[in-house]
Each structure stands twice: as C-alpha cells, then as structure tokens.
C-alpha positions as CSV (number, residue, x, y, z in Angstrom):
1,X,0.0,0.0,0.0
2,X,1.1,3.4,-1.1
3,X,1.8,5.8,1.7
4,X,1.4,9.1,-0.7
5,X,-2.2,10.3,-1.5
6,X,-2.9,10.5,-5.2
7,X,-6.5,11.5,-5.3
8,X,-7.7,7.9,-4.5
9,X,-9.1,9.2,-1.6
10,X,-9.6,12.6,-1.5
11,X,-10.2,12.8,-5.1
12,X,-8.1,15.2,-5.8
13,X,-4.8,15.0,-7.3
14,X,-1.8,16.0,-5.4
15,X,-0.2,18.9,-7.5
16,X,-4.1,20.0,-7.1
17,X,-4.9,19.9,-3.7
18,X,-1.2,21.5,-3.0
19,X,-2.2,24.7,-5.0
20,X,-5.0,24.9,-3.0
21,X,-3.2,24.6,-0.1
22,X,-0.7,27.1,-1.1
23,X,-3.3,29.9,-1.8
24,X,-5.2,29.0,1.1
25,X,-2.4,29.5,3.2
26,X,-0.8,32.7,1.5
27,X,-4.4,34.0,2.3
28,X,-4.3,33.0,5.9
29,X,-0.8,34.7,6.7
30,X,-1.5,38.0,4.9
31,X,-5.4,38.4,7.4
32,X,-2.0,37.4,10.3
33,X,0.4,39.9,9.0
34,X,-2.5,42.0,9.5
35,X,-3.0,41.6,13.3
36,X,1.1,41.3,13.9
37,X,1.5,44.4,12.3
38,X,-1.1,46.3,14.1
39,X,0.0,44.6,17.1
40,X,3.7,46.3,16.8
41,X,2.1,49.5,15.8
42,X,0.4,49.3,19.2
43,X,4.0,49.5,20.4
44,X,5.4,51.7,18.7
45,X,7.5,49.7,17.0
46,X,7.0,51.2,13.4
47,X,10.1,49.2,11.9
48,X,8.4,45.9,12.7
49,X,5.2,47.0,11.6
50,X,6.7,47.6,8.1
51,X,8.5,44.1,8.1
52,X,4.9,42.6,9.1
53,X,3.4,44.5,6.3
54,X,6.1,43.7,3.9
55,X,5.9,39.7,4.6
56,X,1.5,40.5,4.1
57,X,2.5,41.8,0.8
58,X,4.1,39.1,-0.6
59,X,1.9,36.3,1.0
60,X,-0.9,38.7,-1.0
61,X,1.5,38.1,-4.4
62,X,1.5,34.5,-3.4
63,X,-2.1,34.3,-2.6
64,X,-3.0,36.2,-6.3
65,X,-0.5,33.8,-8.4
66,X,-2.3,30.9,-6.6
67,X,-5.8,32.4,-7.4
68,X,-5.1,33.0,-11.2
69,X,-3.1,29.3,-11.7
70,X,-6.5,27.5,-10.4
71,X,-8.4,30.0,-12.7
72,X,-6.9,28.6,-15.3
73,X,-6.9,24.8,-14.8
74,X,-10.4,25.2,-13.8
75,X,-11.1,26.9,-17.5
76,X,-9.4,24.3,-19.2
C-alpha cells in the first residue's frame, strides 16, 4: 500500500490539492500579517510594523499567483 495520496481518496490530485493549499495559506498569513503588524504598531515599533506589512504583501503576491493558476486549470 502506497503511503502518498494521489487523489484515490480525496479525489483530488496532489499537485491539485497542494495549489489549494498554497493559496489557502498565503491568504491565511496575509489576514496574520495584519493583526502582527497592528499589534507592533500598538507598540510603537513602526520598523516591525513595516516588516509585518512587507511579509503581508508578498503572501498577497503568493495568494493572487495561486488564485489566477487555479483560474486557469479550472477553464481548461
């Protein structure tokens, strides 16, 4: 018996459910980017603030690339 999941019982492929994954979870960081980052601003600590918002940014990038890919397997 095969120990890796290959949609045989979550019907979904791998390389599939991991794209889904991935944009799930770029989506999840940047709403707790959010909440860090207000949490430093709280501080006063402006320079982690920006590092937060930075990282929420790019999980945003991630989270956009992930969104368009599954557009497009789901068109085609």
């Amino acid at each position: 018996m095969s120990t890796t999941e290959t949609g045989q019982v979550t019907g979904t492929k791998d390389k599939d459910y991991n794209l889904i994954w991935f944009t799930e979870q770029c989506l999840s960081n940047a709403l707790r980017m959010e909440q860090y980052a207000q949490d430093a601003e709280r501080d006063g600590d402006d320079a982690l603030a920006e590092f937060f918002r930075r990282a929420q940014g790019e999980s945003r990038k991630g989270a956009e690339a992930g969104k368009q890919m599954l557009a497009e397997r789901l068109a085609g």
